[in-house]
C-alpha positions as a printed Julia matrix, in Angstrom:
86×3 Matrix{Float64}:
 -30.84  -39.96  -15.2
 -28.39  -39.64  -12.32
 -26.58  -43.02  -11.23
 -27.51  -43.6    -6.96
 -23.3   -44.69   -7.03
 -21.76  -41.37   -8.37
 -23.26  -39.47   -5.1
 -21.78  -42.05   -2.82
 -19.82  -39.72   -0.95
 -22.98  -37.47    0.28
 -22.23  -36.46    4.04
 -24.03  -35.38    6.86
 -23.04  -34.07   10.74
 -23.73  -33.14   13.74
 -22.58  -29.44   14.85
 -21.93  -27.79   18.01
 -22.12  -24.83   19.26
 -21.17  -23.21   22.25
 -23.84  -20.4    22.83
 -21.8   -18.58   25.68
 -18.18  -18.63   24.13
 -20.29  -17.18   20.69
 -22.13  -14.46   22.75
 -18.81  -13.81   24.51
 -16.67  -13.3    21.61
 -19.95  -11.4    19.7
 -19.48   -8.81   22.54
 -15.37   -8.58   22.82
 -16.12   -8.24   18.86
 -18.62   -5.54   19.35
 -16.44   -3.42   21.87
 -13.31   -4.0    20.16
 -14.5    -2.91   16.75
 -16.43    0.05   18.45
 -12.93    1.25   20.44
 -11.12    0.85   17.31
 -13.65    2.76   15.08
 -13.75    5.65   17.72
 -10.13    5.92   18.14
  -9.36    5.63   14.06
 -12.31    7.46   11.81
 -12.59   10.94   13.0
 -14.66   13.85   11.13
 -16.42   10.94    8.76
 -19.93   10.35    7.5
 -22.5     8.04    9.17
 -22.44    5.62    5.98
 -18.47    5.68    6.74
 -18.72    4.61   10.27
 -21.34    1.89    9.63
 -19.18    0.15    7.06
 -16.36    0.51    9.09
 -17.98   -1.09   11.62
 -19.19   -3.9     9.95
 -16.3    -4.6     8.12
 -13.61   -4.55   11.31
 -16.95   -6.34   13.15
 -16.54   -9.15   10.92
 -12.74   -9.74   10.57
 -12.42   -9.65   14.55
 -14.97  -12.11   14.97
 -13.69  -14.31   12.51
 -10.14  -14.06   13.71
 -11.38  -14.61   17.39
 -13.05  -18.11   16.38
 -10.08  -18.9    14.64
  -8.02  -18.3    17.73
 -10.53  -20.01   19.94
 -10.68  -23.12   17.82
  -7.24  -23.66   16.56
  -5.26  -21.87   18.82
  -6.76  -22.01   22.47
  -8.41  -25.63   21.76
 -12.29  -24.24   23.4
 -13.85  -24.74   19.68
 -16.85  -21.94   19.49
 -18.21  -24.87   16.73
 -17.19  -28.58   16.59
 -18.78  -31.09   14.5
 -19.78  -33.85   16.84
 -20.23  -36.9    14.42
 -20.29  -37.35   10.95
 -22.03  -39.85    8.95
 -22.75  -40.76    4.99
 -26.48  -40.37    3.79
 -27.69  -43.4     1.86
């Protein structure tokens, strides 16, 4: 069947993550995405504004992370050890 040695490099971790920088960068997501939707999308259909929302919600949140954890050195997640499986 399989050969145990060809999955030798199977790896497993420990994450972290830091529940009040993630709700705090959830909600400076939220309102930024929600000023920049109002301000922007005028006149538009609910389905419009939802994805909209969603969208802008995600790259924000995603950029903010990045910013936190590479930039600003406060990682929202870490990985605290890593270790093979046998």
């Amino acid at each position: 069947m399989s050969d145990p040695a060809a999955n030798s490099h199977v790896y497993a971790g420990w994450f972290v993550v830091d529940l009040r920088l993630l709700g705090f960068v959830t909600l400076v997501s939220a309102f930024l995405t929600l000023g920049l939707v109002a301000l922007l999308m005028r006149a538009k259909r609910w389905h419009e504004y939802a994805t909209a929302f969603v969208t802008i919600f995600i790259v924000v949140m995603i950029l903010s992370i990045l910013v936190f954890n590479r930039v600003a050195r406060y990682p929202v997640f870490s990985i605290e050890t890593m270790f093979s499986l046998p």
